[in-house]
N, C-alpha and C positions, 0 to 999 in steps of 0.2 A: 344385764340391761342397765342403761343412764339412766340417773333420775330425770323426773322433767325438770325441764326450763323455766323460767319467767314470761317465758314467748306463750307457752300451751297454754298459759290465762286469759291470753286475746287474740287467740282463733276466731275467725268468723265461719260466712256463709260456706269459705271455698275449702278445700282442704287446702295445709299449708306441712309448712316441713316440721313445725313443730307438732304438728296431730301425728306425725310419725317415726318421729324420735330417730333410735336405730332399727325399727324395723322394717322390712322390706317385703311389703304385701302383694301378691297375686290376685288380679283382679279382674272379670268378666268385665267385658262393655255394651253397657244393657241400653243406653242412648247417649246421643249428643244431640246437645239444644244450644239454640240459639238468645241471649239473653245478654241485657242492659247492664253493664258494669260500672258504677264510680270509677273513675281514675283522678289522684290525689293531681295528676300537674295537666289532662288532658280533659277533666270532666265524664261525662256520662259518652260509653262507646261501648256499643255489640261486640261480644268475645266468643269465643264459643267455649262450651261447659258441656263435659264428658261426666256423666252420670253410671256409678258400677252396680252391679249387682249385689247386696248386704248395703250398700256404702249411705252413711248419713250425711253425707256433705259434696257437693257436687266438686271437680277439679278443675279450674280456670286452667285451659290450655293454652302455653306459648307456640312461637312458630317451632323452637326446636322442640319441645316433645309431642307436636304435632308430626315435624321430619321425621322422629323415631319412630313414632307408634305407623305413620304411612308405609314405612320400611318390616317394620314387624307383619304389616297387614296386608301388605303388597299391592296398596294400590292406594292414590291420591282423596279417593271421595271418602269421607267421615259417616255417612249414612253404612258402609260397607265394612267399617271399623267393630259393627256391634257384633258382641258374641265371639271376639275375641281378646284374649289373655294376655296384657301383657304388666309387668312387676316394676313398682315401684320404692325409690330411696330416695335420702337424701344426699345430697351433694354441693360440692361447692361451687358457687357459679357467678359470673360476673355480673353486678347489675346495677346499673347507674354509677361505674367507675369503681364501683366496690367490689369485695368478693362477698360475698354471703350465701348462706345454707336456702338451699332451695329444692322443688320436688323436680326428679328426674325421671325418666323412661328409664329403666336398668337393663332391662331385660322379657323376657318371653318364654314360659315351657314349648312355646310354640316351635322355637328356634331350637334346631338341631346340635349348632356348634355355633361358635362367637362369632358375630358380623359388625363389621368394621361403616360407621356411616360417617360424611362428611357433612358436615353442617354450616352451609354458606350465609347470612348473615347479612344484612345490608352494610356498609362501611366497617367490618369487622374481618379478621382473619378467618379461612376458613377453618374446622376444627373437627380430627377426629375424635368420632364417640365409638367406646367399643359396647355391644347390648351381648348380652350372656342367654345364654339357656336356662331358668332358673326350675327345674323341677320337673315334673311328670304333666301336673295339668291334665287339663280334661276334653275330650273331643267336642267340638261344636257344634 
């Protein structure tokens, strides 16, 4: 296990990728709300926030691990996301012309065998994501 970062000292409200270092947690989805976000260059804008089961921190979801988790959960609406499993990591990812560490979909016990998703992107190349099986998991 890495020691923590400098980063884990200023985690806020959301979960970030420094709350989760290298490990890779399985996680129930107990709701998504709809709620008022600061953005440093855009101001105050509705994002939506995926709330787990045990979890202290709610997790500001993008479009792509919104794509993932629709793909894990086989179907587009987020109300029908809850009470299902899917595992998250950190990863490297592009953002605002940078790379940096960020929280990703990895995977799902949910998933059989490895599924390949596409992730189209406004003005960005499209980009496969491969999501894994990660475990046993529990029925819904």
């Amino acid at each position: 296990m890495t020691e923590p970062t400098w980063q884990a000292l200023f985690t806020g409200k959301y979960l970030a990728s420094a709350d989760l270092g290298d490990r890779e947690p399985t996680v129930k989805i107990e709701r998504i709300e709809v709620e008022t976000v600061e953005d440093e260059k855009r101001g105050p804008r509705e994002r939506w926030i995926m709330y787990v089961a045990n979890g202290r921190k709610g997790i500001l979801l993008n479009r792509t691990n919104c794509v993932l988790i629709a793909r894990i959960c086989k179907t587009d609406t987020p109300k029908e996301w809850i009470g299902h499993q899917i595992t998250f990591g950190v990863r490297d990812v592009p953002f605002g012309g940078e790379i940096v560490k960020g929280l990703r979909v990895v995977g799902s016990p949910e998933l059989t065998a490895p599924m390949d998703v596409t992730i189209k992107l406004p003005k960005k190349k499209p980009q496969v994501v491969t999501l894994q099986p990660t475990g046993k998991g529990t029925s819904r």
